[in-house]
KEMAR-569660 format. One record per residue: x, y, z of N, C-alpha, C in turn; residue in three letters; residue number from 1. Coordinates in Angstrom, 1 decimal. Atoms other than C-alpha are relative to their C-alpha. Last residue first. Layout:
{n_px = X	n_py = Y	n_pz = Z	ca_px = X	ca_py = Y	ca_pz = Z	c_px = X	c_py = Y	c_pz = Z	residu = ala	num = NUM}
...
END
This chain:
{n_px = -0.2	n_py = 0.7	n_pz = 1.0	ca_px = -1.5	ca_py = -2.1	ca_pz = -21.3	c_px = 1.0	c_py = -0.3	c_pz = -1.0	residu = unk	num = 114}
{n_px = -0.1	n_py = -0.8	n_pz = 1.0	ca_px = -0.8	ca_py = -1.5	ca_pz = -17.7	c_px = -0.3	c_py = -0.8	c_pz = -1.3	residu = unk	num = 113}
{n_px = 0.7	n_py = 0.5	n_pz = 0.7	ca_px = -0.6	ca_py = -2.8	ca_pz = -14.5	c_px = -0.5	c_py = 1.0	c_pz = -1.0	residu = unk	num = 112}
{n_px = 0.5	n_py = -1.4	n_pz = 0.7	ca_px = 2.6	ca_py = -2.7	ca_pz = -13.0	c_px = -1.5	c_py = -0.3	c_pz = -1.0	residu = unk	num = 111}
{n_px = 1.0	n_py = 0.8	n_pz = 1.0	ca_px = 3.3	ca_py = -5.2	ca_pz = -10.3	c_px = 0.0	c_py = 1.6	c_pz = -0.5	residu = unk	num = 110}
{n_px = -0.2	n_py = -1.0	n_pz = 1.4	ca_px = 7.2	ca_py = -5.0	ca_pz = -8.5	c_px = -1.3	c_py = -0.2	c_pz = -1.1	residu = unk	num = 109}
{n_px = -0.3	n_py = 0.2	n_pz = 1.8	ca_px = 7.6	ca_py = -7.6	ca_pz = -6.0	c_px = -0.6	c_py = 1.1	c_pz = -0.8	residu = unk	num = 108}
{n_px = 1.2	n_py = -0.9	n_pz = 0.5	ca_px = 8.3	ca_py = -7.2	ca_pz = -2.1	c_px = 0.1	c_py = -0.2	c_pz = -1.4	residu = unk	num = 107}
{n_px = -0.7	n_py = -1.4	n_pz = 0.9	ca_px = 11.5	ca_py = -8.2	ca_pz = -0.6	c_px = -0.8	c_py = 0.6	c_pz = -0.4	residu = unk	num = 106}
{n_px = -0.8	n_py = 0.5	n_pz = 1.8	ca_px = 9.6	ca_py = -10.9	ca_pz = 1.3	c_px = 0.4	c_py = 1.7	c_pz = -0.2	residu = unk	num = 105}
{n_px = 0.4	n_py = -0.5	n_pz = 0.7	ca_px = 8.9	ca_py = -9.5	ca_pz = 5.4	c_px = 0.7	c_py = -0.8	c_pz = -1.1	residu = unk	num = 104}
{n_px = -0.8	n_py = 0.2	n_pz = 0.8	ca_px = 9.5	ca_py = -10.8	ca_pz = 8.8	c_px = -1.1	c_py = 0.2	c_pz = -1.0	residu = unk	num = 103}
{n_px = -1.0	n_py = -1.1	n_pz = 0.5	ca_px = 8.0	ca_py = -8.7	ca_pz = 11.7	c_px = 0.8	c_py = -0.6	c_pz = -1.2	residu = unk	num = 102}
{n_px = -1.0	n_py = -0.1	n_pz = -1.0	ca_px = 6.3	ca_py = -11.9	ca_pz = 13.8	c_px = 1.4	c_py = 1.2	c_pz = -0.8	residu = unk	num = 101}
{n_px = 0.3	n_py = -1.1	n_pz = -1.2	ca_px = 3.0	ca_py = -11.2	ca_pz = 12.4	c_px = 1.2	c_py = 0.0	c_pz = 0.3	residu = unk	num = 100}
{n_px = 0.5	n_py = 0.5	n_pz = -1.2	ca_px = 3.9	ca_py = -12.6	ca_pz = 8.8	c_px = 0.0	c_py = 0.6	c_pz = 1.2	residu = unk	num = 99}
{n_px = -0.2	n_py = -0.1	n_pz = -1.5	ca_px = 4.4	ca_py = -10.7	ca_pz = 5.9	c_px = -0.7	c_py = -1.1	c_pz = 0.5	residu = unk	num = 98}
{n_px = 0.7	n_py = 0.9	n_pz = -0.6	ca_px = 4.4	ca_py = -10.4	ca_pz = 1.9	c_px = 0.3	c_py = 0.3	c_pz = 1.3	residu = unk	num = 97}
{n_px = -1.1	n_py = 0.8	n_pz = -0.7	ca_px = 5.0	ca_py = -7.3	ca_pz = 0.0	c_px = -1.2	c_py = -1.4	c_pz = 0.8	residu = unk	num = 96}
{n_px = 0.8	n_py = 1.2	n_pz = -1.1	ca_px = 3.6	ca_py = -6.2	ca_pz = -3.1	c_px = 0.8	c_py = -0.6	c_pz = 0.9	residu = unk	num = 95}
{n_px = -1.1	n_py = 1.2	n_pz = -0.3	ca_px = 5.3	ca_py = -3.1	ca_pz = -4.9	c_px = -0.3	c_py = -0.7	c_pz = 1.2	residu = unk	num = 94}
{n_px = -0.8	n_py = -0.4	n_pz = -1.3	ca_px = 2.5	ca_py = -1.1	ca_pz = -6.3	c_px = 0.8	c_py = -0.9	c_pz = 0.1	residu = unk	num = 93}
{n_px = -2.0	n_py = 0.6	n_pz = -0.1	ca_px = 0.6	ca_py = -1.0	ca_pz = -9.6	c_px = 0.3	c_py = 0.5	c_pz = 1.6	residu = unk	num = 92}
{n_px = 0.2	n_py = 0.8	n_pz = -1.1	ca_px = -3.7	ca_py = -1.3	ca_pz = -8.5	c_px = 1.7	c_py = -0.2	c_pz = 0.0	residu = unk	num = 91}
{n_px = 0.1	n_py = -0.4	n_pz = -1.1	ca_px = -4.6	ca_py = 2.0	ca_pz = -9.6	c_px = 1.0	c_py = -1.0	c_pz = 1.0	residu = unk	num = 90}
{n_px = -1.1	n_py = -1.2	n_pz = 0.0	ca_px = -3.6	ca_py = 1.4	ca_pz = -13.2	c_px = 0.0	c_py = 0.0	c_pz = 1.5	residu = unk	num = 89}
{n_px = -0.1	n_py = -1.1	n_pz = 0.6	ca_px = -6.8	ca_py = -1.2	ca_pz = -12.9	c_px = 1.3	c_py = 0.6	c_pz = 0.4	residu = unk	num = 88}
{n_px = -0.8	n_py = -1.3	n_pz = -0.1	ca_px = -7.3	ca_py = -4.4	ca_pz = -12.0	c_px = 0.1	c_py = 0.6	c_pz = -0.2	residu = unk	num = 87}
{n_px = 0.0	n_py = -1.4	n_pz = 0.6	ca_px = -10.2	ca_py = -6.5	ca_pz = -12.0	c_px = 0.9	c_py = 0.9	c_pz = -0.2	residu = unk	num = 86}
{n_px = 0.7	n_py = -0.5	n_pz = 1.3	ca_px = -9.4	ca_py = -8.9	ca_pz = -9.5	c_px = -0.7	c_py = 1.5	c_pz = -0.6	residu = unk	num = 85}
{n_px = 1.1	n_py = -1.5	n_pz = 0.9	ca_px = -7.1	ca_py = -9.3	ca_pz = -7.2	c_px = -0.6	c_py = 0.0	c_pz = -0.9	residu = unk	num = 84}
{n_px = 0.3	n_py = 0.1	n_pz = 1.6	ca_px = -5.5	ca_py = -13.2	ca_pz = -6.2	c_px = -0.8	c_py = 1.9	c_pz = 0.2	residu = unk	num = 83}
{n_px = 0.7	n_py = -0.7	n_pz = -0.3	ca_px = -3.3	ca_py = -13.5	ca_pz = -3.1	c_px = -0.3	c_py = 0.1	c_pz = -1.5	residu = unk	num = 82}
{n_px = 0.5	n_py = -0.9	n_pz = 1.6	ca_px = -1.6	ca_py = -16.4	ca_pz = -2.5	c_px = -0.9	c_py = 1.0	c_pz = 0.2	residu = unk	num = 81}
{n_px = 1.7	n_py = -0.2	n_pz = 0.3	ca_px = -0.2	ca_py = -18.8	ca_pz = 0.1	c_px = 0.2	c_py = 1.6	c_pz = -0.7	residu = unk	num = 80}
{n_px = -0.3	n_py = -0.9	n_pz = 0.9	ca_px = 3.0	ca_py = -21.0	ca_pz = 0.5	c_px = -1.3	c_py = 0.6	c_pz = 0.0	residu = unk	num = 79}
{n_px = 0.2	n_py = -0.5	n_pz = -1.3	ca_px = 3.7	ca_py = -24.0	ca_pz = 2.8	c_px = 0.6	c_py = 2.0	c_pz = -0.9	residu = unk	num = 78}
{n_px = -1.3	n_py = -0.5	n_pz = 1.0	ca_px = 4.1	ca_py = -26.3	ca_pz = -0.9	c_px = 0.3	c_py = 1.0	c_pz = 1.3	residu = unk	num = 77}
{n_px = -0.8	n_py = 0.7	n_pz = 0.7	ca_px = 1.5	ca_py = -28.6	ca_pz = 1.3	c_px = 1.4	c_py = 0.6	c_pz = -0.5	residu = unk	num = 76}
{n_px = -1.3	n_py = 0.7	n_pz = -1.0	ca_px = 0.2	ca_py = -25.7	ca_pz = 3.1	c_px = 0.8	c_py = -1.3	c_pz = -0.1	residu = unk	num = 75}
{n_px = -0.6	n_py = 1.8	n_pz = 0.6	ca_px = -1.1	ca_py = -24.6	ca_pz = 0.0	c_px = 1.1	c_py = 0.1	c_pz = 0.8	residu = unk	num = 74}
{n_px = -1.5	n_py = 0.4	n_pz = -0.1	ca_px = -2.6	ca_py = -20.8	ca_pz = 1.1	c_px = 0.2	c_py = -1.5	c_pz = -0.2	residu = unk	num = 73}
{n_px = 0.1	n_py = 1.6	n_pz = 0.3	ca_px = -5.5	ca_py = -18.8	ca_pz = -0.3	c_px = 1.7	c_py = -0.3	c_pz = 0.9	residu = unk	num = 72}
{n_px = -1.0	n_py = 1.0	n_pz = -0.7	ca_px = -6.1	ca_py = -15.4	ca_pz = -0.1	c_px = -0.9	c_py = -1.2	c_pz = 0.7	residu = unk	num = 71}
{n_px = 0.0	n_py = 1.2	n_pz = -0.4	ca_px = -8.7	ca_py = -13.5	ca_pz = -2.2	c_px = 1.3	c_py = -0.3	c_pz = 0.8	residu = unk	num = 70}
{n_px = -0.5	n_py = 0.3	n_pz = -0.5	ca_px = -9.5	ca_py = -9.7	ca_pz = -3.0	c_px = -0.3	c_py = -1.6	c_pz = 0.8	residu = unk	num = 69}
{n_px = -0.6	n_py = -0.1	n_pz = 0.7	ca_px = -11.9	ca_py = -8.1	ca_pz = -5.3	c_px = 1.0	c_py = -0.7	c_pz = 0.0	residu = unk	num = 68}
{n_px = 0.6	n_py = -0.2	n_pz = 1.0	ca_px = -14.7	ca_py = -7.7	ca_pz = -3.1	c_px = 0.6	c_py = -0.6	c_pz = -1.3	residu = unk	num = 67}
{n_px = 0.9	n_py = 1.6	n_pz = 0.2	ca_px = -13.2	ca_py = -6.8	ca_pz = -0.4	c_px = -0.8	c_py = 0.2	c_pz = -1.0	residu = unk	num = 66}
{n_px = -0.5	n_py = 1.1	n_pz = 1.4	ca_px = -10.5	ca_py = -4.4	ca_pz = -1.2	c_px = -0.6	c_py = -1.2	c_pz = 0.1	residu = unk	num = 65}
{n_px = 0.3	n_py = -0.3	n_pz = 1.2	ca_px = -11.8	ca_py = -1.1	ca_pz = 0.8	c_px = 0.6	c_py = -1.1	c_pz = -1.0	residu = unk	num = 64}
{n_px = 1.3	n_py = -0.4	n_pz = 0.8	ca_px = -12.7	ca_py = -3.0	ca_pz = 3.3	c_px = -0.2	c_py = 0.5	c_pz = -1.2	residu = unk	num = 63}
{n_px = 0.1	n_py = -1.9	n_pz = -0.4	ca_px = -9.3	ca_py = -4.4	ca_pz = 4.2	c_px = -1.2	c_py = 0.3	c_pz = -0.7	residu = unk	num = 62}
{n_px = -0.4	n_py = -1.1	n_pz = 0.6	ca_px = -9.8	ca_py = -8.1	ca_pz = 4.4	c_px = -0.2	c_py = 1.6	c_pz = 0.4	residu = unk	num = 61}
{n_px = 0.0	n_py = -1.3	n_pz = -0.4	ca_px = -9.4	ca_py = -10.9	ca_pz = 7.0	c_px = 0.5	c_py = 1.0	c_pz = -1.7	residu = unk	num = 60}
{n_px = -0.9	n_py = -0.8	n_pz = 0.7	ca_px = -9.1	ca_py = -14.7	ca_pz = 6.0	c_px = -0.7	c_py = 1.2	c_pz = 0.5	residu = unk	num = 59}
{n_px = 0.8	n_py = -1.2	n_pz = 0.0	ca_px = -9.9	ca_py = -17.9	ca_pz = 8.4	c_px = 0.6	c_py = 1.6	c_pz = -0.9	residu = unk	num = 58}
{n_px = 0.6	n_py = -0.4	n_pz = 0.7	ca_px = -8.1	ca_py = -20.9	ca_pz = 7.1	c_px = -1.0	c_py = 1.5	c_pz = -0.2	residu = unk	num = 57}
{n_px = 1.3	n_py = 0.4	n_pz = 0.0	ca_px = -7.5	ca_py = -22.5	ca_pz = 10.0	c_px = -1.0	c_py = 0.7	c_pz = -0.9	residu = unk	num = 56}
{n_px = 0.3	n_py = 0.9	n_pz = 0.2	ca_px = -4.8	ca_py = -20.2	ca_pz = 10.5	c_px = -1.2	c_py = -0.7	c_pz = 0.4	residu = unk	num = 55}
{n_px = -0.3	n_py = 1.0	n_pz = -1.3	ca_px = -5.0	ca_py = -17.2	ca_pz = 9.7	c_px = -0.3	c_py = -1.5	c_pz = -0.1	residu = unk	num = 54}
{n_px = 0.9	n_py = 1.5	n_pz = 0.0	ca_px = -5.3	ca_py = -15.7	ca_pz = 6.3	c_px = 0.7	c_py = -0.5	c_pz = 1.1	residu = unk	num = 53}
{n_px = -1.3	n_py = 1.1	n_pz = -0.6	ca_px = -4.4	ca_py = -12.0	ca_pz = 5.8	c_px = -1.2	c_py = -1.1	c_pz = -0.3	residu = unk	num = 52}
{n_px = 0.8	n_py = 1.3	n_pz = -0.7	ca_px = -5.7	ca_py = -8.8	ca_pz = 3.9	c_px = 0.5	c_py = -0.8	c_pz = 0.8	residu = unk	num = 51}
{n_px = 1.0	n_py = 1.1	n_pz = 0.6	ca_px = -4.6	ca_py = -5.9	ca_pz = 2.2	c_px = -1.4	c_py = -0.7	c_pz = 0.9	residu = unk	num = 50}
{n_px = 0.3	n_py = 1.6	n_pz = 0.1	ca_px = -2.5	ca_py = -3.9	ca_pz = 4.0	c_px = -1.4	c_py = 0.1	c_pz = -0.5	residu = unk	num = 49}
{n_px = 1.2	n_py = 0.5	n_pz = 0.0	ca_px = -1.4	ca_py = -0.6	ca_pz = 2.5	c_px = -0.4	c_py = -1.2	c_pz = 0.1	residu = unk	num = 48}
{n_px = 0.0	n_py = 1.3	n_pz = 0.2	ca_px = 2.0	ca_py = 1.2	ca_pz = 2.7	c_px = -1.6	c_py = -0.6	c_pz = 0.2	residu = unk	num = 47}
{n_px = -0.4	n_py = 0.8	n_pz = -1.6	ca_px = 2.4	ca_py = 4.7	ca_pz = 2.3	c_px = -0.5	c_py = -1.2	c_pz = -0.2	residu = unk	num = 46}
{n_px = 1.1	n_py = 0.0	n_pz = -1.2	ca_px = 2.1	ca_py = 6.3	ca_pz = -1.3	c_px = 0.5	c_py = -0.4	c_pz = 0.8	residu = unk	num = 45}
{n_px = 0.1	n_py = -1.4	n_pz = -0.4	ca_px = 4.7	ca_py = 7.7	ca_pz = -4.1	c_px = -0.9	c_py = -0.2	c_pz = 1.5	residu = unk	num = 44}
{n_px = -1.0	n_py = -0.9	n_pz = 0.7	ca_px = 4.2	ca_py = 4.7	ca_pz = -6.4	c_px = -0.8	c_py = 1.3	c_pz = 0.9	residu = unk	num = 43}
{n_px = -0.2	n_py = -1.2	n_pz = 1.4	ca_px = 2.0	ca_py = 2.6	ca_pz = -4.6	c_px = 0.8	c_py = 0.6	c_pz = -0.1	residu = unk	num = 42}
{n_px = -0.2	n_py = -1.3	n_pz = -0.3	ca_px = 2.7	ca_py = 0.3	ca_pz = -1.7	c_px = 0.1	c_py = 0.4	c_pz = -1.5	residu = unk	num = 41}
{n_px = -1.0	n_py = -0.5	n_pz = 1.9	ca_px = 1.3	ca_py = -3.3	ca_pz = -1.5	c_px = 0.1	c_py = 1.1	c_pz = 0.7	residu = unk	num = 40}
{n_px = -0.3	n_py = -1.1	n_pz = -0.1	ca_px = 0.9	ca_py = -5.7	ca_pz = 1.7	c_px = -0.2	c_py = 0.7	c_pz = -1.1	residu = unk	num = 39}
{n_px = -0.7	n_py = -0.4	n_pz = 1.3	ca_px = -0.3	ca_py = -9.1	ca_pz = 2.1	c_px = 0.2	c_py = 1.4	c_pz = 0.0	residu = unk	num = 38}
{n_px = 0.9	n_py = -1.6	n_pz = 0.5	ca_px = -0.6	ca_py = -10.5	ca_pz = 5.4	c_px = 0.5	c_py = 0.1	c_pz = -1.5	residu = unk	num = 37}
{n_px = -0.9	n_py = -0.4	n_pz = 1.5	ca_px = 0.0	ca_py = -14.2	ca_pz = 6.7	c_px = -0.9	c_py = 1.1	c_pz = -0.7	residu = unk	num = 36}
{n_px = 0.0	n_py = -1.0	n_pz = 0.5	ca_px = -1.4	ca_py = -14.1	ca_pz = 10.8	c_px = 1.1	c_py = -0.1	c_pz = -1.2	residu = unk	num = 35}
{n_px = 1.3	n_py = 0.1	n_pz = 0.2	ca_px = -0.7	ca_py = -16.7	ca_pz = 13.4	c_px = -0.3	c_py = 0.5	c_pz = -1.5	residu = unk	num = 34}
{n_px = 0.9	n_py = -0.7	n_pz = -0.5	ca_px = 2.9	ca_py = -17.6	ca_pz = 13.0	c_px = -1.4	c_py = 0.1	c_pz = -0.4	residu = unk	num = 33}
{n_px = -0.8	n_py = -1.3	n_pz = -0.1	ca_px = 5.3	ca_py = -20.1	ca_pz = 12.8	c_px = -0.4	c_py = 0.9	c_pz = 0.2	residu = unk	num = 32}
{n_px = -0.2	n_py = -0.4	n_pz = -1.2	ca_px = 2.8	ca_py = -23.0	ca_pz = 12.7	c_px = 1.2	c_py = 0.9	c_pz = 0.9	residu = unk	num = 31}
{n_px = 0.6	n_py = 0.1	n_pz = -0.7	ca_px = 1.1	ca_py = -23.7	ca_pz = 9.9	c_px = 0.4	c_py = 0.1	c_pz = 1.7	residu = unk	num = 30}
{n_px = 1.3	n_py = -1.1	n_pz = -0.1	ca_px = 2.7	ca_py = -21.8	ca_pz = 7.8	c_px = -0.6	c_py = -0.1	c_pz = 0.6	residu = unk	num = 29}
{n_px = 1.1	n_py = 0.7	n_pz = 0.8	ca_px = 6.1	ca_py = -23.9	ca_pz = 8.7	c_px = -1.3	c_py = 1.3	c_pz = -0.4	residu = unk	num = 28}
{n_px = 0.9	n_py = 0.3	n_pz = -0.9	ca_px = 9.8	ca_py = -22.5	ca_pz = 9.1	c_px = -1.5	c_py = -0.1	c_pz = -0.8	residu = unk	num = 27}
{n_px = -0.7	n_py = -0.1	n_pz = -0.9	ca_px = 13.2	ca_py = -21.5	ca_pz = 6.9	c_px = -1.4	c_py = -0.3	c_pz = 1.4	residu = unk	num = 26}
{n_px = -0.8	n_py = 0.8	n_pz = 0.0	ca_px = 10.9	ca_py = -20.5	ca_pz = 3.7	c_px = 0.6	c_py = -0.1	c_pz = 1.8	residu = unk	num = 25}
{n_px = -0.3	n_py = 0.4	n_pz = -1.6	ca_px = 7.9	ca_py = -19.4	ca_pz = 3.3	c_px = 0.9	c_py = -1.0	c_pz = 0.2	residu = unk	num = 24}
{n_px = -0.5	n_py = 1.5	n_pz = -0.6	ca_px = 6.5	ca_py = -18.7	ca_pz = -0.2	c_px = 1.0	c_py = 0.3	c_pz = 1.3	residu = unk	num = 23}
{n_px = -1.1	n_py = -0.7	n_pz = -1.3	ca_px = 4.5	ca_py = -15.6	ca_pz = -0.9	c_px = 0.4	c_py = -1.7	c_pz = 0.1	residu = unk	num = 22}
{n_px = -0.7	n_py = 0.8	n_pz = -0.7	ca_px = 2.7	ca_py = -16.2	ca_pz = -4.5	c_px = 0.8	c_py = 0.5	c_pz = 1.2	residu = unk	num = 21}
{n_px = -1.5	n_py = 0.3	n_pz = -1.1	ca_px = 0.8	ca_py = -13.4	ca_pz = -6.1	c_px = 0.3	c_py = -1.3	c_pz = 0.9	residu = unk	num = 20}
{n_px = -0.5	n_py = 0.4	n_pz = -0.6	ca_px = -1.8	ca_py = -13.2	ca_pz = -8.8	c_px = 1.0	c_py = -0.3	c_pz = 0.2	residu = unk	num = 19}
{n_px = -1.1	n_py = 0.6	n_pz = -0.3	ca_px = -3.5	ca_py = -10.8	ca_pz = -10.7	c_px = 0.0	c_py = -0.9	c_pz = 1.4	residu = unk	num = 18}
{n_px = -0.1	n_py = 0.3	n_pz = -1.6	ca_px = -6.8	ca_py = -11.0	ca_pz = -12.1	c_px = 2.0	c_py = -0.5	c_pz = 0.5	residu = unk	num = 17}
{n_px = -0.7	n_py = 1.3	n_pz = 0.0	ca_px = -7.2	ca_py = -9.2	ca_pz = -15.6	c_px = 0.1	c_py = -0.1	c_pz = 1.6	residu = unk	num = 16}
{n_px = 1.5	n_py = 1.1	n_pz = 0.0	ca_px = -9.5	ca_py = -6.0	ca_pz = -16.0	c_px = 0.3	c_py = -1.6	c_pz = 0.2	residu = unk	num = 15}
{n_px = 1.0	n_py = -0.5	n_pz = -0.5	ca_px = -6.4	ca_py = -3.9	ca_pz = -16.7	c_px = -1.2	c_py = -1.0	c_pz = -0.3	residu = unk	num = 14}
{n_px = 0.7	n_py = -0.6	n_pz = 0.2	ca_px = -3.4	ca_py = -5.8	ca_pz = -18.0	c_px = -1.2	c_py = 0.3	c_pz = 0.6	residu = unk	num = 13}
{n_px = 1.3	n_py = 0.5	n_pz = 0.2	ca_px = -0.8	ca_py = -7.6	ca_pz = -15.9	c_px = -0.4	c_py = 1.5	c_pz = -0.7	residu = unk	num = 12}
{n_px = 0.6	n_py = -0.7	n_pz = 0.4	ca_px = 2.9	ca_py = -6.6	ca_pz = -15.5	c_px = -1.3	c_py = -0.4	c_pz = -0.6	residu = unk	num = 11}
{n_px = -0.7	n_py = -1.5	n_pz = 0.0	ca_px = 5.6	ca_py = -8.0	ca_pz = -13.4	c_px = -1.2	c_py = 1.2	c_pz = -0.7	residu = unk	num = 10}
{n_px = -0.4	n_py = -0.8	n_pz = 1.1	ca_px = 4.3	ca_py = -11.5	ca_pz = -12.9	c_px = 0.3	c_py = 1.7	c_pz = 0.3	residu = unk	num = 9}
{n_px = 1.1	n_py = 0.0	n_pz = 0.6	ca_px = 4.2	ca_py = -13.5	ca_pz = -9.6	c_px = 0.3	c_py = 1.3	c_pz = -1.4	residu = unk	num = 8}
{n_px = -0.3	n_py = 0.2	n_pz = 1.7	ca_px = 6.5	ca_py = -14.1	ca_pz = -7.1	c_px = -0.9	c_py = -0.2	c_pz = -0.4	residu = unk	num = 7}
{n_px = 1.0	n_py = -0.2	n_pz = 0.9	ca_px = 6.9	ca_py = -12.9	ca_pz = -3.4	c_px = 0.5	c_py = -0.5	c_pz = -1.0	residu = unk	num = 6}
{n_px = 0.1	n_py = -0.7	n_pz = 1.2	ca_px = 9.5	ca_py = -14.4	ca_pz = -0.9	c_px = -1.1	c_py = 0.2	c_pz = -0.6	residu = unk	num = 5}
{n_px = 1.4	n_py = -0.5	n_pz = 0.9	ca_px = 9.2	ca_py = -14.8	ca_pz = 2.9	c_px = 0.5	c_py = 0.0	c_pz = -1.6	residu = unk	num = 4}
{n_px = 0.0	n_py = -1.2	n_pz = 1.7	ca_px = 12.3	ca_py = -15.7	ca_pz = 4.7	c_px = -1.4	c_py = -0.5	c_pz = -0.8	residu = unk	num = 3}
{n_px = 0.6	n_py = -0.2	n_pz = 1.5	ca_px = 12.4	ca_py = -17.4	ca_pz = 8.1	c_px = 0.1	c_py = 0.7	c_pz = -0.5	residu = unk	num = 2}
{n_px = 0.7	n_py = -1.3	n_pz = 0.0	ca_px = 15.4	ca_py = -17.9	ca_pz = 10.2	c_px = -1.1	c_py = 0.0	c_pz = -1.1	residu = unk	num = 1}
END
């Protein structure tokens, strides 16, 4: 069965670039599914995709976070990343990872603060 995990720090400061790890366990990146998304949810909000990166490298953002927003994946370690920059207070939520076929990481916990 696959499993997704996130990991990456817990609390970055404002104007710093965070980054997230989703690692993929139980099946490949390159060929389990199309589609690796990133997710976050604010304190109090509904859920908010990001972005993804299909395969072959191709990556899809949400409009309001191009700009600021990267995915990457190291199909060698069969793992891919999401970098934000700039951050602000705005950007704490609990990051999840996905793939199309409904499996999800537990989600990780960013607060960005000084």
């Amino acid at each position: 069965q696959v499993q997704l995990q996130e990991s990456g720090p817990g609390l970055v400061k404002p104007s710093q670039t965070l980054s997230l790890t989703c690692t993929v366990a139980g099946g490949s990146i390159t060929t389990n599914s199309y589609y690796w998304s990133w997710i976050r949810q604010p304190p109090g909000k509904g859920l908010e995709w990001m972005g993804a990166i299909a395969n072959g490298d191709r990556t899809y953002y949400s409009p309001s976070q191009r700009g600021r927003t990267s995915i990457s994946r190291d199909t060698s370690k069969n793992q891919f990343t999401l970098q934000l920059s700039s951050v602000t207070p705005e950007d704490t939520a609990v990051y999840y990872c996905a793939d199309d076929l409904g499996h999800w990481g537990q989600g990780t916990r960013v607060t960005v603060s000084e």
